[in-house]
C-alpha positions in Angstrom: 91.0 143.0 160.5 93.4 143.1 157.5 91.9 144.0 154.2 93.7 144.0 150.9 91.5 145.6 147.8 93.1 143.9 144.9 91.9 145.5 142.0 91.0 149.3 141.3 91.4 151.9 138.6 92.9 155.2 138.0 92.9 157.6 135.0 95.8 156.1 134.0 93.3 153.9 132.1 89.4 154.0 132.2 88.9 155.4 136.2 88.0 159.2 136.8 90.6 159.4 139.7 94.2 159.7 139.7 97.0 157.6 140.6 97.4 159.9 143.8 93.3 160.1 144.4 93.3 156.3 144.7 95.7 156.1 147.4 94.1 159.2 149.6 90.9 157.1 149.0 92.3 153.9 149.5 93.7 155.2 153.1 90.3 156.8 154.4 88.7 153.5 153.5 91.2 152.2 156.2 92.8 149.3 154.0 95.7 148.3 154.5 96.5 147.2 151.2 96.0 148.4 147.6 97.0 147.0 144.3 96.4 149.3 141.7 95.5 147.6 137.7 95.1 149.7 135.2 94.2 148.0 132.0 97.6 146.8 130.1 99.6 149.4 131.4 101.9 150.3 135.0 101.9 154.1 134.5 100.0 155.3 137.6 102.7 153.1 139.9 105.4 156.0 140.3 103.1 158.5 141.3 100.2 156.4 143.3 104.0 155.2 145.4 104.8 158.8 145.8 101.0 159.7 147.1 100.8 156.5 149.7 99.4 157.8 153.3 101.0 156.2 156.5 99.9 152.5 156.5 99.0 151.9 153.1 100.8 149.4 150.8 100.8 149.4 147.4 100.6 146.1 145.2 101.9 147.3 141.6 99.5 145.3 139.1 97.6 146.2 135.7 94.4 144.1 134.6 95.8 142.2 131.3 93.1 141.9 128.1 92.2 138.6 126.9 90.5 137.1 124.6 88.7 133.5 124.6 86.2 131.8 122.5 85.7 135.6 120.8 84.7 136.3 124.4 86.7 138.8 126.8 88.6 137.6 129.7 90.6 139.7 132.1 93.8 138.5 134.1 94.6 140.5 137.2 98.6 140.3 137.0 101.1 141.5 140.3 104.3 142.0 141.2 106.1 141.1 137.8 108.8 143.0 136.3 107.8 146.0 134.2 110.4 145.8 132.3 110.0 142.0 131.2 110.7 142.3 127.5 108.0 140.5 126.0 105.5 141.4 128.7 106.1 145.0 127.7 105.9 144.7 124.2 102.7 142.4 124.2 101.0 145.3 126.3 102.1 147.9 124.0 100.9 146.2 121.5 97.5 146.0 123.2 97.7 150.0 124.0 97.9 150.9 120.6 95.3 148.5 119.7 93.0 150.0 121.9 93.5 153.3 120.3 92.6 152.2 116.6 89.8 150.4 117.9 88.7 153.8 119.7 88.8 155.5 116.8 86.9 153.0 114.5 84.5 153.5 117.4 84.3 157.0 117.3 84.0 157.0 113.4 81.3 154.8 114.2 79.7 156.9 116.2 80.0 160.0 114.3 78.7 158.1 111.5 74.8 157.6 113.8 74.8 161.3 114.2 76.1 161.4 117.5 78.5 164.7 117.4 81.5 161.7 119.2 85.0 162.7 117.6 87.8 161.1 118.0 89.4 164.5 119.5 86.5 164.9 122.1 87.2 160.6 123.4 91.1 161.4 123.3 90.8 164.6 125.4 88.5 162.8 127.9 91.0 159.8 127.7 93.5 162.7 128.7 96.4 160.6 127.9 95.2 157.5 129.5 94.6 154.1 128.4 91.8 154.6 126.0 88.9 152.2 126.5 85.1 152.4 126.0 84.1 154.0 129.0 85.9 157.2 127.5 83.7 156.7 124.1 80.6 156.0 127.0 81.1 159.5 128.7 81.4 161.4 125.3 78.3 160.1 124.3 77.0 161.3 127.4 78.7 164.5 127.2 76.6 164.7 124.0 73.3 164.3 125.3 72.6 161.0 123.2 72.0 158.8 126.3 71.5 159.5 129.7 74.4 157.4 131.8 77.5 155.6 130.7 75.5 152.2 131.3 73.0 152.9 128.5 76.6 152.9 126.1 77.3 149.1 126.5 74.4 147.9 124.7 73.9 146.7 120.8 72.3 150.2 120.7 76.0 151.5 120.5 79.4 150.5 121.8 78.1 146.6 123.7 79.4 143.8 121.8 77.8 143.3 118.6 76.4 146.8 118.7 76.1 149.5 115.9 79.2 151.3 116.8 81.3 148.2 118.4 85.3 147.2 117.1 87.2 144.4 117.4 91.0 145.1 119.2 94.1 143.2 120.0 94.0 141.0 123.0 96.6 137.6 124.5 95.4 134.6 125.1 94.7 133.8 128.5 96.7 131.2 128.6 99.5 132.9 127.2 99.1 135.6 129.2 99.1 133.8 132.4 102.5 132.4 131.2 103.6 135.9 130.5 103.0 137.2 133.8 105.0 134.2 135.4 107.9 134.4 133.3 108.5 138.1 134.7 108.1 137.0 138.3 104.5 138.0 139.2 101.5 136.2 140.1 97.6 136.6 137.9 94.2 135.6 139.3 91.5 135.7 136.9 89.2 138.6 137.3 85.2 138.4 137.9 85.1 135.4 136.3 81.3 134.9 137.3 79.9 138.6 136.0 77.0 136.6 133.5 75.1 140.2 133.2 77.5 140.3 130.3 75.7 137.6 128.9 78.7 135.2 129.4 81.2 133.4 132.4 84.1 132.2 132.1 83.9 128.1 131.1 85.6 125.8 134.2 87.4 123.8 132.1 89.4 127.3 131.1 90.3 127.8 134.8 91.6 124.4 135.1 93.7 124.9 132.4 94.6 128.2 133.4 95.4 126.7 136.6 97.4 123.8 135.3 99.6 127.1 133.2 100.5 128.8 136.6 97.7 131.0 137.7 97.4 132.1 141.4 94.1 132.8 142.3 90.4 134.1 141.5 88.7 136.9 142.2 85.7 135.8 144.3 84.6 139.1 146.0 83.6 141.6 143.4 80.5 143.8 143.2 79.0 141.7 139.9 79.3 138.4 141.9 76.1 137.8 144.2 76.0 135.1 147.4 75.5 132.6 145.1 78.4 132.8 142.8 80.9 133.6 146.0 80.3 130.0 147.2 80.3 128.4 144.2 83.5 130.6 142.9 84.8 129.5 146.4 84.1 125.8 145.8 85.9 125.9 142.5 89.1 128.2 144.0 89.7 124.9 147.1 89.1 122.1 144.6 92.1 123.4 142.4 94.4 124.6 144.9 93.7 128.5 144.1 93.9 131.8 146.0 90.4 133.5 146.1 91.4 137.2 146.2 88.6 140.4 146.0 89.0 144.0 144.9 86.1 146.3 144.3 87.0 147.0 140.5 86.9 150.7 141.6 86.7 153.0 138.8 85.7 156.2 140.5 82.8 158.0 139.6 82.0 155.5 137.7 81.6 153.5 139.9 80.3 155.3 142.9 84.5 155.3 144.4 83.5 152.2 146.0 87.0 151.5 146.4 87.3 148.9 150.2 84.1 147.8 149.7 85.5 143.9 148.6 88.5 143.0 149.7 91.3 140.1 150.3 92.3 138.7 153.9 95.7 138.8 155.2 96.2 134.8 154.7 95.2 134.8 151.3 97.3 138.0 150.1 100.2 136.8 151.9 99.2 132.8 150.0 99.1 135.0 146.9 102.5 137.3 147.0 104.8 134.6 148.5 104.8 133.5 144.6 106.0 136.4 143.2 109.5 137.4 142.5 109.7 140.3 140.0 108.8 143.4 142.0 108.2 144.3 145.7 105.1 145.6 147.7 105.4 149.4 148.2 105.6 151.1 151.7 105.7 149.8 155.1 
């Protein structure tokens, strides 16, 4: 059975493994397909292409931040061109957002007597794409809470919370036009996870739709039975690719990376509308 994991993370951004890792892992999970999306950024690419075992293929993607109704939404983008000029500057601008927002978080943090430094979250971050996780981890590393969970709460860095910042983020809309424009293809990701108190409205999808998106992400670890179908209801009534991915972030996520995946009609539904990068290896 073919099986395409659509969406993982390396250290490149918030995962614990590297570019390399992810691939070794991806192979002994016997896929047969991997797309690796970092957040806003295609640095791992080179070196997870380089590390591919016999078999694998590698999807080049990065998960683009959005923002909607002051609420987060994140666009799973593939096969576009890197080097698209407004693509690239739109997620550099996003980079170095996250970076002043990780240091207003860290002042933050420092501020509720919690040792954090902006030092100790860049050296975790360890040249990454800084995100929250890496202000999660140096909380724990601090012995002020006991897992990275207990971090995304109004207790701390959660929206709303004591220590939270605001950061630079597209508009899904635009992004999804962004992403087409440099020849790749975007499914919105998890859009069903309401543990984080929110999903994300129909009426955006259709209008995401209507802008050129591919697909949705209806296998993912924070999407129970019950969401699938009705995710997969939604996906056939508008024409859409349901894609899955196990949002792998390594440790962090217990390297769950195969455990939700894409079949071979869909991913090959999916690709055959991209046109600004190839699929890696044979």
């Amino acid at each position: 059975m073919f099986r395409a994991d659509l969406h993982c993370h390396s250290s490149v951004s918030d995962g614990t493994r590297s570019p390399e890792e992810m691939m070794l892992l991806a192979g002994a999970a016997g896929l047969d397909v991997v797309a690796l999306t970092d957040h806003d950024t295609t640095a791992g690419i080179a070196a997870a292409a380089a590390a591919l075992p016999r078999g694998l293929r590698l999807v080049p993607g990065m998960e683009l931040s959005c923002r909607y109704d002051g609420r987060s939404v994140h666009l799973l983008a593939y096969l576009f061109d890197s080097g698209h000029p407004e693509l690239a500057a739109q997620t550099r601008a996003i980079r170095d957002s996250r970076v002043e927002r990780a240091k207003a978080m860290a002042a933050k943090l420092a501020a509720l007597g919690t040792g954090v430094t902006w030092e100790q979250v860049s050296a975790i971050a360890g040249g990454g794409v800084i995100g929250r996780p890496h202000l999660a981890r140096a909380l724990v590393d601090n012995g002020v809470i006991g897992s990275v969970a207990q971090a995304f709460t109004p207790e701390w860095i959660g929206p709303g919370g004591r220590a939270y910042a605001d950061r630079y983020a597209l508009d899904p809309v635009q992004a999804v036009s962004l992403v087409s424009a440099a020849g790749g293809v975007s499914v919105l990701a998890h859009p069903f996870m309401e543990e984080r108190g929110w999903r994300v409205p129909e009426d955006l999808i259709t209008e995401l739709a209507r802008a050129g998106l591919a697909g949705v992400e209806v296998a993912h670890p924070g999407h129970d039975a019950a969401r699938r179908a009705e995710l997969a209801d939604l996906v056939r009534a508008r024409g859409l690719v349901g894609t899955g991915g196990s949002d792998d972030h390594g440790e962090f996520t217990g390297d769950r990376i195969g455990t939700e995946f894409t079949n071979g009609d869909d991913f090959e539904q999916l690709i055959a509308g991209a046109s600004g990068a190839s699929v890696i290896g044979k």
